[in-house]
MARMAR-837790 format. One record per atom (N, C-alpha, C, O): z negated, y, x; residue in one letter. Coordinates in steps of 0.001 Angstrom, whole numbers, plus 500000, padded with zeros to 6 digits. Example, Ala and Ser with C-alpha at 12.3 -4.5 7.8 and 13.67 -1.06 7.14 Angstrom:
<pts>
492200494310513190a
492200495500512300a
492200496700513200a
491535496681514236a
492920497750512850s
492860498940513670s
492130500030512900s
491961501138513409s
</pts>
This chain:
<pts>
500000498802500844x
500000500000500000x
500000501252500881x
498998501385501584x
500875502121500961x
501286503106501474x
499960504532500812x
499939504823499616x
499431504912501380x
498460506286500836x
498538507394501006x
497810508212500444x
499931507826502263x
500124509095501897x
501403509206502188x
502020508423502910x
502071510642501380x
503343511219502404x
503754511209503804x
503278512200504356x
504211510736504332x
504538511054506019x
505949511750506122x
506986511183505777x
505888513218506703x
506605513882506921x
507042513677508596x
506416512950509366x
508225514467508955x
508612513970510172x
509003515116510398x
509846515626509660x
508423515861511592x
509584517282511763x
509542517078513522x
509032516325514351x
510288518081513474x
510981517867515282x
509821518890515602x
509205519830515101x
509945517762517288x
508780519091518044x
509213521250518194x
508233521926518508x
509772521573518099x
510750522696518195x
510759523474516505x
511245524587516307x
510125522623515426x
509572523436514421x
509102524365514885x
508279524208515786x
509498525847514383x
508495526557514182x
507049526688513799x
506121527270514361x
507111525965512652x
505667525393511990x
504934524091512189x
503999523623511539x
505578523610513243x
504757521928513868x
503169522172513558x
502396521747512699x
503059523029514632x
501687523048515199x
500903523034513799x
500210522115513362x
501267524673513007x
500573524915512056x
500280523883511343x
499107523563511152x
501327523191510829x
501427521778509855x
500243520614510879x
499456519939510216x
500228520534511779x
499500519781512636x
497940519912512321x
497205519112511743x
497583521488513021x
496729521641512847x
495672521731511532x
494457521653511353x
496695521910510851x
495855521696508638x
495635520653508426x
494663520268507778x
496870519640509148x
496325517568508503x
495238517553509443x
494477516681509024x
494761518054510487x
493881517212511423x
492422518016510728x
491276517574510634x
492923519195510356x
491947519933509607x
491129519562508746x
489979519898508466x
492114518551508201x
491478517981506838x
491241516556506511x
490996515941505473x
491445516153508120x
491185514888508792x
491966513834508176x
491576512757507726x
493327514403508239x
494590513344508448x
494701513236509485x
494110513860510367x
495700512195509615x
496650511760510815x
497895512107511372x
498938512145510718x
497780512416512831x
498982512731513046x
499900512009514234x
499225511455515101x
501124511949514368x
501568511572515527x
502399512461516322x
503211513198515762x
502237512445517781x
502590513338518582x
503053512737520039x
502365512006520752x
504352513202520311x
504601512596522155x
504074513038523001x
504132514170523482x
503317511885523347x
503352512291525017x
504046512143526461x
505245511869526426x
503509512273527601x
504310512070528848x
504505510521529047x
505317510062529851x
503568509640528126x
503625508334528639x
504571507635527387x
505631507019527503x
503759507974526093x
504340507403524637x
503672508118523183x
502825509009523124x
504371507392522036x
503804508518521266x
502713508017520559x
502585506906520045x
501582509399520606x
499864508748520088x
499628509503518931x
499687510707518681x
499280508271518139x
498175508242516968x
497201508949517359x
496720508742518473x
496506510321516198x
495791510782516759x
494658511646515628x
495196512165514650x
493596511746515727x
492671512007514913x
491766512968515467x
491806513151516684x
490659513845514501x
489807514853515173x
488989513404515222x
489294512319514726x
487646513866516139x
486438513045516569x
485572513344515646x
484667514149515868x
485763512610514234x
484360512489513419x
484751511256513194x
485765510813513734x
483829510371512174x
483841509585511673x
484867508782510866x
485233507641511148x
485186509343510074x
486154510076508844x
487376509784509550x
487827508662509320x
488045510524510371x
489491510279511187x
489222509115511700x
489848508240511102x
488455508638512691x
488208507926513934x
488381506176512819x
489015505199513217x
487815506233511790x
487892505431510559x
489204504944510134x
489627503830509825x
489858506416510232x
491285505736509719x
492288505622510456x
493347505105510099x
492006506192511791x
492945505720512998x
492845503934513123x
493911503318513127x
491548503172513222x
491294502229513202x
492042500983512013x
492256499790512231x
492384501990510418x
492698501155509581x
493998501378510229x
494271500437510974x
494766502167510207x
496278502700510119x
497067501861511372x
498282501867511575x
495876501030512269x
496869500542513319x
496286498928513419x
496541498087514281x
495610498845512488x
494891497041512142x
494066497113513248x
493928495930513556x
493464497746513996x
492597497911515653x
491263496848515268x
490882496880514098x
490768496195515939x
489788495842516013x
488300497210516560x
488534498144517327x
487373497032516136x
486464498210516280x
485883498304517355x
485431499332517860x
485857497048517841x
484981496937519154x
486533497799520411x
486368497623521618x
487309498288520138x
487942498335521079x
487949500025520847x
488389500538519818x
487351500839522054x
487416501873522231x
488488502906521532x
489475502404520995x
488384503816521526x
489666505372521224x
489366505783522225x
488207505852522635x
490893506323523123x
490288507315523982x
490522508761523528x
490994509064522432x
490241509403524238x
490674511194523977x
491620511687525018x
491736511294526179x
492256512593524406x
493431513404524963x
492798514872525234x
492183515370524291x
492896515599526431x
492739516860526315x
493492517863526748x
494464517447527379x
493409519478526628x
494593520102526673x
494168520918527707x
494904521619528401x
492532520775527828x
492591521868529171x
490724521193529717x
489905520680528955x
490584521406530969x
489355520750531586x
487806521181530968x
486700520645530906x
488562522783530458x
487321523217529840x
486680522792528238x
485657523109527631x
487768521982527955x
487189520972526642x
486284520172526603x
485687519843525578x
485964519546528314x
485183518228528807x
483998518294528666x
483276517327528908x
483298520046528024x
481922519942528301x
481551519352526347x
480403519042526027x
482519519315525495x
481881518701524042x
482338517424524094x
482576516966522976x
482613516446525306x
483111515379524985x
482387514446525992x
482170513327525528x
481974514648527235x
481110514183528687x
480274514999529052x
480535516192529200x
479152514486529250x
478235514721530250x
478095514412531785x
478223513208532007x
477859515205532942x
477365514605534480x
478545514320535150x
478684513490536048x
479463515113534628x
480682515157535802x
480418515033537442x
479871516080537789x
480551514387538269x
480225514721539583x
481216515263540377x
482305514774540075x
481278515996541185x
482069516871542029x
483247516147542725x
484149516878543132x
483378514681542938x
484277513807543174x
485400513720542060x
486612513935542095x
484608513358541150x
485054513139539471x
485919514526538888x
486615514480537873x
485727515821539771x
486357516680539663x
487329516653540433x
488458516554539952x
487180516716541504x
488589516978542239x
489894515816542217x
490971515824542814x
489301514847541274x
490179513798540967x
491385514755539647x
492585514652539391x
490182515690539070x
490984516357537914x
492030516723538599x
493197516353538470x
491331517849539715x
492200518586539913x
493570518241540387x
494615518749539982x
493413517129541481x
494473516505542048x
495844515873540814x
497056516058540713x
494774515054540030x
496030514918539168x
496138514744537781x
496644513797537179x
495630515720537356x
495620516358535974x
496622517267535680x
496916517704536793x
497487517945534684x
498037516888533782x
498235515295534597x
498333515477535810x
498292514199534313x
498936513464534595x
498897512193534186x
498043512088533306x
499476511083534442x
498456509743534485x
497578508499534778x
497668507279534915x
496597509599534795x
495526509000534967x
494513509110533973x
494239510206533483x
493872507947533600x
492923507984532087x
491151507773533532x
490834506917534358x
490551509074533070x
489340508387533875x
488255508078532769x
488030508933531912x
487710507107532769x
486019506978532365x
484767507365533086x
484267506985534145x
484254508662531746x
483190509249531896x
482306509009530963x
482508508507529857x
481135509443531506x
479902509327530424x
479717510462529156x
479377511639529032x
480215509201528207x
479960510392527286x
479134510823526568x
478132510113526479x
479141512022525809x
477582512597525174x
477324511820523823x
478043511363522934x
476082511875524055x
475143510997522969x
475638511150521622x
475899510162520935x
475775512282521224x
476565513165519723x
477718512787519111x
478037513009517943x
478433512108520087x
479727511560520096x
479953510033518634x
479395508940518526x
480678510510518052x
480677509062516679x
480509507743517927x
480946507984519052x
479889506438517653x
479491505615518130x
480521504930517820x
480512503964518582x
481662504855516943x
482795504265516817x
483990504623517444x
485051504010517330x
483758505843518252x
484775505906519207x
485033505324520166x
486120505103520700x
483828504989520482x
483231504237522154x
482057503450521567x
481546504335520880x
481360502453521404x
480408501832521466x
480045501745522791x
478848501464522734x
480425501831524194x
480187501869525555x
479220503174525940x
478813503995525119x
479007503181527050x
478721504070527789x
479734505252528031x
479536506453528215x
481188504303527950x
482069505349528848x
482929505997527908x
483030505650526731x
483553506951528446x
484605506992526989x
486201507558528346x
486162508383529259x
487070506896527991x
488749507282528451x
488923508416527805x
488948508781526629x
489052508947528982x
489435510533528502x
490944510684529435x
491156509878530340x
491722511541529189x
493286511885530117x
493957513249529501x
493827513621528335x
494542513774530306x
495087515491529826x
496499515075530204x
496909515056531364x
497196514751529152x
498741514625529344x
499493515483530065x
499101516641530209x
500876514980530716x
501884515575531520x
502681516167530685x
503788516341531195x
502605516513529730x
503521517015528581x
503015518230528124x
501887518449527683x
504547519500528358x
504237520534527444x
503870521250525956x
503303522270525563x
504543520090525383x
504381520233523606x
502790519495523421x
502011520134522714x
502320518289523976x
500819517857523913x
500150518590524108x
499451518843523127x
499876519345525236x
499394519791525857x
499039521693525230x
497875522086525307x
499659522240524912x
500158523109523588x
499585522572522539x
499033523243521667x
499645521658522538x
499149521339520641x
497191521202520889x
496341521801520229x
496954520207522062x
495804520086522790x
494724520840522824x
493596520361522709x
495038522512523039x
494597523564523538x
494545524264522474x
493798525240522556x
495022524128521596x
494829524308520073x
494132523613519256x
493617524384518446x
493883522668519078x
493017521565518470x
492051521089519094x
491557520157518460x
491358521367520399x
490325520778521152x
490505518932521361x
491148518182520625x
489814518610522439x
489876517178522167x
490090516319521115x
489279516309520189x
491002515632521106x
491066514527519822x
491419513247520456x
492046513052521497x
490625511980519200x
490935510865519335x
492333510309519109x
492876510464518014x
493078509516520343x
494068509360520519x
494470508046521334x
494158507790522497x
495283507221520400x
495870505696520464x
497305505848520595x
497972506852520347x
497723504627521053x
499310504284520674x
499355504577519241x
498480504550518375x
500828504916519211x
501405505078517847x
501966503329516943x
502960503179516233x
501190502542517224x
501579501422516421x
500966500587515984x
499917500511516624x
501016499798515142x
499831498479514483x
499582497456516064x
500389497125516934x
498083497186515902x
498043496616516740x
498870495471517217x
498818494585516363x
499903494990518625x
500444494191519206x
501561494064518827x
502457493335519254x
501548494662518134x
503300495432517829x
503879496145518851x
503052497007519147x
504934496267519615x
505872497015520179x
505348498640520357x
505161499307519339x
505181499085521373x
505003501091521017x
506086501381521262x
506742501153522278x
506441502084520030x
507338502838519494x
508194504056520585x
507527504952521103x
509518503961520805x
509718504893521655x
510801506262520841x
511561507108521311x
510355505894519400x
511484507472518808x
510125507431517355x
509297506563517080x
510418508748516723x
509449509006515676x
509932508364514151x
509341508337513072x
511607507738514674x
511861506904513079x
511048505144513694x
510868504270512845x
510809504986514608x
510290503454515536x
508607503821515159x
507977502790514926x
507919504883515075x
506870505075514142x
506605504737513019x
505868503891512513x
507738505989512435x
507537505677510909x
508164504002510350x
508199503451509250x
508415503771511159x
509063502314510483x
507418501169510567x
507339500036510093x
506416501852511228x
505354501048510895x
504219501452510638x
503294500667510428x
504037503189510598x
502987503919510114x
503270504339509167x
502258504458508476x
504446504787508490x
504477505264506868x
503941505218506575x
503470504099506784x
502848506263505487x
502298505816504461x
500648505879505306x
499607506130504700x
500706505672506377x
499235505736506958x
498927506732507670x
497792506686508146x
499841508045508022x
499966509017508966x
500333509912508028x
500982509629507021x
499790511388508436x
500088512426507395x
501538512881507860x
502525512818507127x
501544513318509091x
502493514023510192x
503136513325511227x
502348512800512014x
504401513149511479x
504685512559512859x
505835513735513675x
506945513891513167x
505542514327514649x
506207515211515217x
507195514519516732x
506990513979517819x
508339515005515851x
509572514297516499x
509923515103517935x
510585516140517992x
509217514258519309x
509999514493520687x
511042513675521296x
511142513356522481x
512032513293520026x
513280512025520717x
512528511259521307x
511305511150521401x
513776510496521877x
513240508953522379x
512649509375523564x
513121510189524357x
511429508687523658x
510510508598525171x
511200507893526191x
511891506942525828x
511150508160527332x
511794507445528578x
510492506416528645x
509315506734528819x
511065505049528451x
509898504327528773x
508915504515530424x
509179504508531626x
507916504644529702x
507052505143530771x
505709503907530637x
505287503419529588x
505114503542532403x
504038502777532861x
502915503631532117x
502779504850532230x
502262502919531465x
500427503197531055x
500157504060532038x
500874504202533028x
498890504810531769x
498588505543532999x
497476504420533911x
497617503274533487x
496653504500534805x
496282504184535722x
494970504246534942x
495134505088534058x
493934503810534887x
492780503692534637x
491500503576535921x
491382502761536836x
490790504559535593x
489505504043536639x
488086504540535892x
487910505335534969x
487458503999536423x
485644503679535900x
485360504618536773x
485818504662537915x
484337505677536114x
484152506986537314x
482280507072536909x
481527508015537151x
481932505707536219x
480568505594535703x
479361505494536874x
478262506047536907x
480044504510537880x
478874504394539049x
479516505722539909x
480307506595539552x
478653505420541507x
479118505811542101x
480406505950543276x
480599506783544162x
481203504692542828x
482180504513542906x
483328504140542070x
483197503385541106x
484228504551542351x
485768504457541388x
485737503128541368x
485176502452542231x
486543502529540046x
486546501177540094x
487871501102539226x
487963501734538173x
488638500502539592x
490199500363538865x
490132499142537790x
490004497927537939x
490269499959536665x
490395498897535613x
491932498518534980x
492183497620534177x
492801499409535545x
494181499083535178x
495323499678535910x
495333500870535604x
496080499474536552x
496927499802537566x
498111500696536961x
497980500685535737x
498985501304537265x
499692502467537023x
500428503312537406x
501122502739538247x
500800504528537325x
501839505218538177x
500852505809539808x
501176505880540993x
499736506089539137x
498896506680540537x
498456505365541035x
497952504432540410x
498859505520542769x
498467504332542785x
496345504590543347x
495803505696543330x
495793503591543656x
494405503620543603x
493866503687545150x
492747504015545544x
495039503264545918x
494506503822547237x
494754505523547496x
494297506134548462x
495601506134546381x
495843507637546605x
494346507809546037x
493496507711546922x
493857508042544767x
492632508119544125x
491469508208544813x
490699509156544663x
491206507012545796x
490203506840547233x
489688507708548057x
488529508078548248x
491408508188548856x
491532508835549403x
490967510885548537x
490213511758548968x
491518510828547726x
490825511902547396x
489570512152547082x
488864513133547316x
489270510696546265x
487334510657546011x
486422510532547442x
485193510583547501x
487453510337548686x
486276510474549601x
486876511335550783x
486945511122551994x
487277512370549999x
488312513377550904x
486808514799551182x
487038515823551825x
</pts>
């Protein structure tokens, strides 16, 4: 059973954003490209984080991470950044790399049941724009779980219809590698998934 309208407009609307920013407002769903692929994406309450979970069959125990549009978002989403953990930003932010940080207590417990929460600031100008406008949001692949991710916004709608308010059309994605994952919880980096950065560059900067 399909529950809502899903509209489709190109990234280059005039009125994207606006239209963006009212569904997330009112804690619909939206979809949006990024530098890697295109993400399902929700504000961080309950309420969204709820129906990101129905809209893609997700199992619950499996984390959301967050997308952000600028570093200074990180203080409503993590706590205890360490000065390593920074200059990792700096080095390669936008980019991809997803790091895990500790996140704040306040945070819905269904985003993360962990300690940590995946956080990443996309390589993309239209994300990244939309990002900085909307503050951090919870953000997945655009597809039912173990299904194919989608690389055009009709390869979306052909399996979110009906479960997404908005899907904002950036043409077909150049298939692009996951980003790189690392654990930034102890005091050392710990690679949980391999990627375009490789992890001996990462090293080298965390003990630069």
């Amino acid at each position: 059973m399909n529950d809502y309208l899903t509209q489709i407009l190109p990234l280059d609307d005039p009125y994207v954003i606006t239209k963006a920013l009212a569904t997330l407002q009112s804690d619909g769903l939206i979809v949006f490209p990024t530098d890697t692929l295109y993400g399902l994406a929700g504000r961080i309450n309950e309420i969204s984080i709820q129906k990101i979970y129905a809209a893609k069959q997700r199992p619950e125990e499996k984390a959301i991470p967050v997308l952000i549009g600028h570093p200074d978002q990180l203080v409503s989403i993590v706590r205890d950044i360490h000065p390593q953990v920074l200059n990792l930003m700096r080095v390669f932010w936008p980019g991809a790399l997803t790091l895990i940080l500790p996140k704040r207590a306040d945070l819905p417990v269904s985003l993360s049941p962990y300690e940590g929460l995946a956080v990443r600031m996309p390589k993309h100008s239209f994300a990244l724009d939309l990002l900085q406008q909307t503050g951090p949001l919870a953000v997945t692949s655009a597809n039912i779980s173990s299904f194919p991710n989608p690389a055009t916004a009709q390869d979306v709608y052909a399996q979110l219809a009906g479960k997404v308010s908005l899907i904002i059309d950036g043409g077909e994605l150049p298939q692009a590698q996951a980003s790189t994952i690392v654990d930034c919880l102890s005091g050392q980096p710990k690679l949980l998934r391999e990627g375009p950065i490789a992890f001996e560059q990462i090293l080298q900067e965390w003990n630069s």
